[in-house]
N, C-alpha and C positions, 0 to 999 in steps of 0.2 A: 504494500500500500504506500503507493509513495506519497510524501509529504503528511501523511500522515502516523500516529505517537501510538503502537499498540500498548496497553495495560501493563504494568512490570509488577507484578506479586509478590516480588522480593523488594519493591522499593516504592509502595503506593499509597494510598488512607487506609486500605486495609493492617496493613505491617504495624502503622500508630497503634490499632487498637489492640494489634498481637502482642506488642512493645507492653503495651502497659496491663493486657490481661494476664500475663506471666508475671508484672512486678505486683500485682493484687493475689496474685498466686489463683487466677480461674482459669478454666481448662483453655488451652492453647494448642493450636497446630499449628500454626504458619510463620513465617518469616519474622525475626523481628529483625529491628534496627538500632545496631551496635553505637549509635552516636547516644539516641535516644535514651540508650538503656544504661549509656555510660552515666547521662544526667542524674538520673534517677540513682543510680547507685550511692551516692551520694546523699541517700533517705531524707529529703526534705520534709521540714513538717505540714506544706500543700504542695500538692499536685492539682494542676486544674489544665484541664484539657479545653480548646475555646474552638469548634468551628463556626466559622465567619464564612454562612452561605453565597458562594460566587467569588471569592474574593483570591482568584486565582491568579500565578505569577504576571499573567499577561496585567489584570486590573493594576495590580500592588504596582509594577513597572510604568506603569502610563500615569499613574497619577501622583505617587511620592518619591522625593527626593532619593539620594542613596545613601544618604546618612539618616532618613527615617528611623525610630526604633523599631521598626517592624521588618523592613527589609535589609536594613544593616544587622540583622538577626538571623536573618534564613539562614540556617544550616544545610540542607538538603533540599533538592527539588524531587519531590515527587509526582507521581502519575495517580489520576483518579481514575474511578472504573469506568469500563464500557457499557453502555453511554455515561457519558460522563456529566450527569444529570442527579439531584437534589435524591430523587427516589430511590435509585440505587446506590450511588455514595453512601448516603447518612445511615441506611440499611445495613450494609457491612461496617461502617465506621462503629453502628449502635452492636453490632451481633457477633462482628470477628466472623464473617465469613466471605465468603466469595459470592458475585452476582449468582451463578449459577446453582449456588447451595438454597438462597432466598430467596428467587426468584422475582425481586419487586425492580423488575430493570427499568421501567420508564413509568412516565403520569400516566397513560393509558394502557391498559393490556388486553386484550383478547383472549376471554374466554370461551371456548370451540362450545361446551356444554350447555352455556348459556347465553351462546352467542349475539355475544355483547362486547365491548368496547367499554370498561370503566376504569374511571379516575380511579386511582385505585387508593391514592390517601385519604380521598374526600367520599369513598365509597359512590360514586354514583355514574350512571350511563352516561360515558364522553359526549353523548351528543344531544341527548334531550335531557340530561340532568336529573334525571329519576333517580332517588336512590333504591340502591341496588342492594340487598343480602346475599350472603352466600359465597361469596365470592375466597373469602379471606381460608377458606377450608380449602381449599389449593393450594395457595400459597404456605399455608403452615403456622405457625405458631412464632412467631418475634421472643429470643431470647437474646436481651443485652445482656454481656460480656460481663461486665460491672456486677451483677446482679446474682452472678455465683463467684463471688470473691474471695476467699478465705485469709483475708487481709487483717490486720487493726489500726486502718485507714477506716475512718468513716465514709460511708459512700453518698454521695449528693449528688444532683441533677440541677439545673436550670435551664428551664424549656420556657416558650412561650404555650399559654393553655390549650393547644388543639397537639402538642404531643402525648400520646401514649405512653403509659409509664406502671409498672409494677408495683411500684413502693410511694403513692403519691404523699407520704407522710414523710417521707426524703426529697421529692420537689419542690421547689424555688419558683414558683410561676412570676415573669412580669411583665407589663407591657411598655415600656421605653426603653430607649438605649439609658439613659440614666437609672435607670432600676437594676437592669441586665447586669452593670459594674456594679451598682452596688448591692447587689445579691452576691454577687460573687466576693468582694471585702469582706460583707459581714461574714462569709461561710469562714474565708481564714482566719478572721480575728477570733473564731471558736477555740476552746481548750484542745488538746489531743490533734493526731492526725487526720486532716481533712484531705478526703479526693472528691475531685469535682469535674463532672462530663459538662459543658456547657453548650447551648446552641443558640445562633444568634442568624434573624432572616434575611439579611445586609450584608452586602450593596448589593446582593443578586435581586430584589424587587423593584430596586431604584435604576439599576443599568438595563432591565427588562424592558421598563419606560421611558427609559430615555437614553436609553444607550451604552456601551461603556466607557465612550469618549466624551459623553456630556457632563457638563460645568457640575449638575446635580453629585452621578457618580462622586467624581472628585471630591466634591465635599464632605457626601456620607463617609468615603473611605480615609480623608485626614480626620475627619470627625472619629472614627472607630482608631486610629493611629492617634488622637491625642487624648482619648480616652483608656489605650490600653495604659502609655506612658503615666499617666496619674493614676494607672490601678497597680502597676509595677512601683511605682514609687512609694505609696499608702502603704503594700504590706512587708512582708519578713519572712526569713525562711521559704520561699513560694519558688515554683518551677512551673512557669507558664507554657505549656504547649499549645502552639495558635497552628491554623492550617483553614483549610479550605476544604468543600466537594468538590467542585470542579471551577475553571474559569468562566469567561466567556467572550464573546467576537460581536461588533457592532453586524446588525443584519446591515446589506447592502439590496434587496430583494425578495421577490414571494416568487415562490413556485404553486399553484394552485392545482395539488394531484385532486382533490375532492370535484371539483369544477371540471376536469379531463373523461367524457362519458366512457369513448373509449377504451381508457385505463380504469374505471369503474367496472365497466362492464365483464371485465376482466377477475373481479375481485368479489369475494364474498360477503366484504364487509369496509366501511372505509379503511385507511389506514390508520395506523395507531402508533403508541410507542414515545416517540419524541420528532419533535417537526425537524431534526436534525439527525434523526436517525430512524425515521422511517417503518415501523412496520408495515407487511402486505400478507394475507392473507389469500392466497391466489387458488382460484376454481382448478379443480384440477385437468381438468381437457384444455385447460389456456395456459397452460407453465409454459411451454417455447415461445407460444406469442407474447406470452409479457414482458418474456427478457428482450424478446427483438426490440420490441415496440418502446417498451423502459427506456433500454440500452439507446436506440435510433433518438427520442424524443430529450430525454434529461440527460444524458452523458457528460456534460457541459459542467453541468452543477452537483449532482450525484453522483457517486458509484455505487453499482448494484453488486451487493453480496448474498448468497445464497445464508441462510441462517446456521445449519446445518456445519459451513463448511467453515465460521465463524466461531464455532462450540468447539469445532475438531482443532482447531490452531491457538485455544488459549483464551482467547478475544474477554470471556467470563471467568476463568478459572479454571484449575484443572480437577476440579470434582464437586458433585450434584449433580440433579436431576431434573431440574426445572428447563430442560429445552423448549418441553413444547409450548412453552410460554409463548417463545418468539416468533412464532409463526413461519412462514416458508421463505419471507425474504426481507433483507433490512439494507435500504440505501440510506445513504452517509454522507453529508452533505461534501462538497470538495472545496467549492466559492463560500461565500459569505451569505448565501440566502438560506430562506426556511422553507420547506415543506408545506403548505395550510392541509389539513389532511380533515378536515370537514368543516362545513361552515363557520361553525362556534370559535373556532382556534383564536388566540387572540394574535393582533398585529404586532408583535414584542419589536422594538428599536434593539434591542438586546439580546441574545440568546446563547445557546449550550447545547451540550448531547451529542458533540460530533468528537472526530479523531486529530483533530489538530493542535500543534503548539500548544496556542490560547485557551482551547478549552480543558487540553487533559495535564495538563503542569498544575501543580500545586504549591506552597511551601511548606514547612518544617520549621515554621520557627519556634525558637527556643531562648525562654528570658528566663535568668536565676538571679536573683536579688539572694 
């Protein structure tokens, strides 16, 4: 795939949450990361883990200086998963597993049983918004990592209210960026050892809207850079781990596959997935025509990968069961455009979910006061 960044296993968001479910002592299998684990050796009395939804090397690069505290920090660049998109990130980031063990790889998925298309955080049909039951008993059962710990680390959370959470008498909920920091002060200033998973929905809702190159961007992200600098400075003892899910790429363009009859007519169902990674669902007497027809009509801006042959080279992981998730075929954006893969889709200035620099780099950074 040229010019585009396949998933590194051994060096991605997932490794973060191997790194630190080995230093809580819960069950581990995967790669960690030796820089990481040196930090931590070093038994701080907090650890707080921060991801900063979107807020990938490409954003961090274009809007703060290089003597930022947040980029004069980076330790490591890592790789987010494929796609490299909010749903499947945060999902191995929260569980320590690989897309293909969880199966929650994009916003929309396709289910064959119920053949349907749903959101699948916000539980409801991609295209007329019904909610939907049933669905989540395919997918499995969400176990964070954190949550079989055998540590004497307190374990704590800071979520904004619509995450799911096991132990909600260990949650932090808030709603500002000013609460966010200081939920997170007040956990260190606790007696004892504190560990802390945090999530935060910025700058990826603000460069959605307007870009990643808009004046907005920029602000929220020195905004969250001089907010970390006065959270690093406030405590003691503390080992900040900040990172990201995935980047993202100003849109330059709409591809309108939902509006194309004869690529519809081709398909069982709209497409799904991510507007930047494409799922298709394809009739089966139409497989060669679609590729022709795909291949002839969008080549320009996609490339078409068979799903199948995607699973067999890594692209998820190398173990689980969740293939047939993804349907028969998933194009990838190549340009700067998006997908609209049914009417509803929104016109984002912003966007994610593809295989490029900008969107699968992440950082690593690492602050020890």
């Amino acid at each position: 795939m040229t010019g585009f960044i396949k998933p590194n296993f051994k060096r991605s968001v997932l490794n973060i949450s191997a790194t630190l479910a080995e230093f809580l002592n819960a069950p581990n299998k995967n790669t960690i990361l030796p820089i990481l684990k040196k930090q931590l050796s070093g038994n701080p009395k907090n650890v707080v883990y921060i991801c900063f939804d979107g807020l990938g090397m490409h954003p961090l690069k274009t809007h703060l200086p290089k003597d930022d505290i947040l980029l004069k920090n980076v330790k490591q660049v890592l790789t987010s998963t494929f796609p490299a998109t909010t749903t499947n990130a945060t999902t191995s980031l929260l569980t320590n597993t690989c897309p293909l063990e969880h199966g929650w790889f994009g916003w929309s998925m396709f289910f064959k049983d119920m053949h349907r298309n749903v959101d699948i955080f916000l539980g409801r049909d991609s295209v007329s918004g019904e909610k939907i039951e049933g669905y989540r008993s395919q997918l499995g059962q969400l176990n964070y990592y954190f949550d079989n710990a055998a540590t004497d680390y307190q374990i704590n959370t800071v979520f904004p209210d619509y995450v799911q959470v096991a132990h909600p008498e260990r949650n932090n909920i808030y709603i500002s960026r000013e609460q966010f920091f200081d939920r997170i002060q007040q956990i260190c200033m606790r007696e004892g050892k504190q560990f802390i998973y945090s999530y935060y929905p910025q700058p990826d809702d603000i460069m959605h809207k307007f870009g990643v190159s808009s004046p907005q961007a920029k602000q929220e992200i020195q905004n969250i850079s001089d907010s970390c600098k006065e959270m690093f400075n406030n405590t003691q003892d503390t080992l900040f781990i900040i990172s990201a899910d995935h980047g993202q790429v100003d849109v330059e363009g709409y591809v309108d596959f939902y509006d194309d009859d004869e690529l519809m007519d081709m398909l069982e169902i709209y497409p799904y997935l991510e507007s930047r990674s494409a799922g298709f669902k394809v009739k089966e007497q139409k497989i060669k025509q679609f590729e022709d027809y795909f291949n002839k009509k969008y080549s320009n801006d996609f490339q078409l990968f068979k799903s199948e042959c995607l699973v067999s080279e890594g692209y998820f992981g190398d173990c689980g069961n969740k293939q047939d998730l993804l349907g028969d075929y998933i194009a990838v954006a190549k340009s700067g455009k998006i997908g609209i893969l049914h009417p509803f889709v929104p016109m984002f200035k912003g966007h994610h979910a593809g295989l490029t620099q900008q969107e699968m780099e992440v950082p690593l950074i690492l602050l020890r006061n």
